[in-house]
C-alpha positions as CSV (number, residue, x, y, z in Angstrom):
1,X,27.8,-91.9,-33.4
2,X,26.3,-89.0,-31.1
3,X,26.5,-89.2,-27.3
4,X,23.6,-90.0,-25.8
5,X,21.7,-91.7,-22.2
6,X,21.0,-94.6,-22.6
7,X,19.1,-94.8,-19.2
8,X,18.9,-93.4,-15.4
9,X,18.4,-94.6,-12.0
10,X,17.9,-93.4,-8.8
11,X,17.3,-95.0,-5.3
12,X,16.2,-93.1,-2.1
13,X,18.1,-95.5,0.0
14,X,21.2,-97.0,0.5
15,X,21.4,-99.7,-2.1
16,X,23.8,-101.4,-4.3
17,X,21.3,-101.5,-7.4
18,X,19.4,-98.5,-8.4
19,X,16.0,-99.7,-10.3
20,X,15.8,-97.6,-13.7
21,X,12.9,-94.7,-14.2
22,X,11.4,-92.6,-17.2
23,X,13.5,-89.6,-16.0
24,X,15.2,-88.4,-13.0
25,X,15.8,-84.7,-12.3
26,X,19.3,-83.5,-11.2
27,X,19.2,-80.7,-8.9
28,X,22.7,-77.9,-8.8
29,X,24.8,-78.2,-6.2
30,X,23.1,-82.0,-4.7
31,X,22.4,-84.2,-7.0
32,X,19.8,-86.3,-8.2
33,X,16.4,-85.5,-6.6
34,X,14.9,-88.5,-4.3
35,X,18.6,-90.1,-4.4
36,X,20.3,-91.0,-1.0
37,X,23.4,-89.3,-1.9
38,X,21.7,-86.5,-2.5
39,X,23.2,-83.2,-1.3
40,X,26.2,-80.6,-0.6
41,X,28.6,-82.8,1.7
42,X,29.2,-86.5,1.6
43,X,26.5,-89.0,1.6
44,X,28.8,-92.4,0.9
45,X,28.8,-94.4,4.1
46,X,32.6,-94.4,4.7
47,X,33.4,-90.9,3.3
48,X,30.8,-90.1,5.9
49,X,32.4,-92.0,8.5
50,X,35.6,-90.4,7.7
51,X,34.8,-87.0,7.7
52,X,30.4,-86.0,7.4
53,X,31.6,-82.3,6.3
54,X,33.3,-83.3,2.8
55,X,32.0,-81.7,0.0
56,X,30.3,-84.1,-2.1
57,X,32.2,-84.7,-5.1
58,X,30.1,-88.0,-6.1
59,X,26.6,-86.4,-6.6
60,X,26.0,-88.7,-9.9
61,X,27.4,-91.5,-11.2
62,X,27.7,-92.3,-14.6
63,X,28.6,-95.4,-16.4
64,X,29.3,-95.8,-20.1
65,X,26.8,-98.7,-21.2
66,X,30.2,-100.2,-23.3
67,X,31.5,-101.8,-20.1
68,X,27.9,-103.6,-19.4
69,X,28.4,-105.1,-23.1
70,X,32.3,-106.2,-21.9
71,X,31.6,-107.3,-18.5
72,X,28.5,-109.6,-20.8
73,X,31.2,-110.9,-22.7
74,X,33.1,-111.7,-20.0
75,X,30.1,-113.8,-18.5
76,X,28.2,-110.9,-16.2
77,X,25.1,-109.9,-16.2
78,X,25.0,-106.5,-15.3
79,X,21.8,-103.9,-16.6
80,X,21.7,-100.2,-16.3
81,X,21.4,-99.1,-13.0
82,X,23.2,-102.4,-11.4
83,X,26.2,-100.9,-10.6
84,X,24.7,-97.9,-8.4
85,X,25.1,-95.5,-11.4
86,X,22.5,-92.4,-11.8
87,X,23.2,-91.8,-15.6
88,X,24.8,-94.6,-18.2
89,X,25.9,-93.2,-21.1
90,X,26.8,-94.8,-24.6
91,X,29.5,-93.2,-27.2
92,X,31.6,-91.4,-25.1
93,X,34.8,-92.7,-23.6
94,X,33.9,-91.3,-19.9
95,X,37.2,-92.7,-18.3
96,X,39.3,-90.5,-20.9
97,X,37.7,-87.3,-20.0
98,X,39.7,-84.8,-17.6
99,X,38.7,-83.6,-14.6
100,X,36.3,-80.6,-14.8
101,X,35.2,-81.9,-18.2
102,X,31.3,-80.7,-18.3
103,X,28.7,-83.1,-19.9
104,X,25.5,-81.5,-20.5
105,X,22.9,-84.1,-20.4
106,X,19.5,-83.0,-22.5
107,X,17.9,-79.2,-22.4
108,X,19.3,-78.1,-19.2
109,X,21.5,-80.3,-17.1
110,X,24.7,-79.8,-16.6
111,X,27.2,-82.4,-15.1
112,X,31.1,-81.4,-13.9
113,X,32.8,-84.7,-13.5
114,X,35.0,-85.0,-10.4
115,X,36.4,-88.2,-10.7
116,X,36.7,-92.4,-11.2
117,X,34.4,-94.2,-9.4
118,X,36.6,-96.2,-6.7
119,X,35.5,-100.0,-7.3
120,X,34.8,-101.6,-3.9
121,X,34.0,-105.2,-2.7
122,X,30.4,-105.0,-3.1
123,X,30.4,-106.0,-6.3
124,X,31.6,-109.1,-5.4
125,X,28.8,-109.5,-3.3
126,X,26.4,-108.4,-6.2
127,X,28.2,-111.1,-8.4
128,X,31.4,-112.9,-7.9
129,X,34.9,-111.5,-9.2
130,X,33.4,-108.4,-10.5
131,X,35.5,-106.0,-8.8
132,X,38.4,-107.8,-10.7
133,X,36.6,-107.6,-14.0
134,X,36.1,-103.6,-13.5
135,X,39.6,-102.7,-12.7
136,X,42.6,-103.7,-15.1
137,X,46.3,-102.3,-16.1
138,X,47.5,-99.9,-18.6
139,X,50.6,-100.5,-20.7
140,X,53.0,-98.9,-18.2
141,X,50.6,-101.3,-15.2
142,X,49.0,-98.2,-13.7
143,X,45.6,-99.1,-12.1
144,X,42.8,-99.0,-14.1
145,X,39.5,-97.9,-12.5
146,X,36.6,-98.9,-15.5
147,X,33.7,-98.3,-12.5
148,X,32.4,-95.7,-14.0
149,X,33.4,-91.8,-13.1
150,X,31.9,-89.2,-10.7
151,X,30.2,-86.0,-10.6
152,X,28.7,-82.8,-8.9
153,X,25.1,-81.2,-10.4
154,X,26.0,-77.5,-12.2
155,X,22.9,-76.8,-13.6
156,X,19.3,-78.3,-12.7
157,X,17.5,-80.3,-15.3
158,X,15.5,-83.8,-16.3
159,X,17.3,-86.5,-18.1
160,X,15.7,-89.1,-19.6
161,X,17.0,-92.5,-21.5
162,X,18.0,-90.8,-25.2
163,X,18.8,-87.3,-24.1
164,X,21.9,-85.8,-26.5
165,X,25.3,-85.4,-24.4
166,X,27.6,-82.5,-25.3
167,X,30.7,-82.4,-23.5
168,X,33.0,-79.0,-22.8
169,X,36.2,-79.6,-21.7
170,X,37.8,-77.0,-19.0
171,X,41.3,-74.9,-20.0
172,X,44.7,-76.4,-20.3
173,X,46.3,-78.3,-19.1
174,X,43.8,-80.9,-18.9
175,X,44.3,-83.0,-15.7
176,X,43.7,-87.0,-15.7
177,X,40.9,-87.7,-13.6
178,X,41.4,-89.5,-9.9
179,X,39.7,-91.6,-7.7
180,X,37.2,-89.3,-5.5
């Protein structure tokens, strides 16, 4: 099966959900046009409150639509967009990509991913004991972070639900993606 978006989101303000829309454009070096974390440094309320001047590593968020068809089986109801993410994804393993892997989403776009996503207690608040159901243990108990991952705009483009993804991976030595 071929990589492909499944769907996209955006919202211009602050929000836990992002409603879902034809097509959003992503814009190089900010992120996806009209969104609130939209630009070069840190829009995230508490990496803001940390430190405004970060670079902003989490321009889009993508989300592989497999974990909305686990966390259904496990009793949530969780759609595209739900979770805050800007792109969800179906048949690619997204958590098992290194860092600097580079997904390139329909004609143009190009996406560098950065990161995990860093689960955090609001979605507890957007449905109870989800936070628990999105992190879990590998065999050797490392931390599991399923939240989706995180990354910075490369090349301007539209993306729209069914768009082909083609993935490049950077040079050896690949290195396991983080929490950013």
């Amino acid at each position: 099966m071929s990589a492909i978006v499944t769907a996209v989101s955006l919202s211009p303000v602050h929000s836990f959900s992002k409603p879902n829309e034809i097509s959003i454009r992503l814009i190089a070096g900010l992120g996806v046009e009209g969104d609130a974390h939209l630009g070069e440094t840190v829009k995230h309320r508490s990496r803001v409150a940390q430190d405004p001047t970060q670079p902003n590593l989490r321009q889009v968020h993508l989300i592989h639509a497999e974990l909305h068809e686990e966390l259904a089986r496990a009793g949530f109801a969780v759609a595209a967009g739900a979770m805050g993410e800007n792109v969800t994804t179906r048949g690619i393993d997204l958590l098992a990509l290194p860092r600097g892997a580079r997904l390139h989403l329909g004609d143009h776009a190009v996406v560098e991913i950065t990161g995990l996503r860093n689960p955090c207690a609001q979605l507890d608040r957007f449905q109870k004991g989800l936070m628990a159901a999105v992190l879990d243990r590998d065999a050797q108990g490392n931390l599991v972070r399923k939240a989706g991952v995180m990354g910075i705009v490369l090349a301007d483009g539209e993306v729209r639900p069914g768009d082909a993804i083609h993935v490049t991976l950077p040079a050896l030595p690949h290195r396991a993606l983080e929490r950013v």
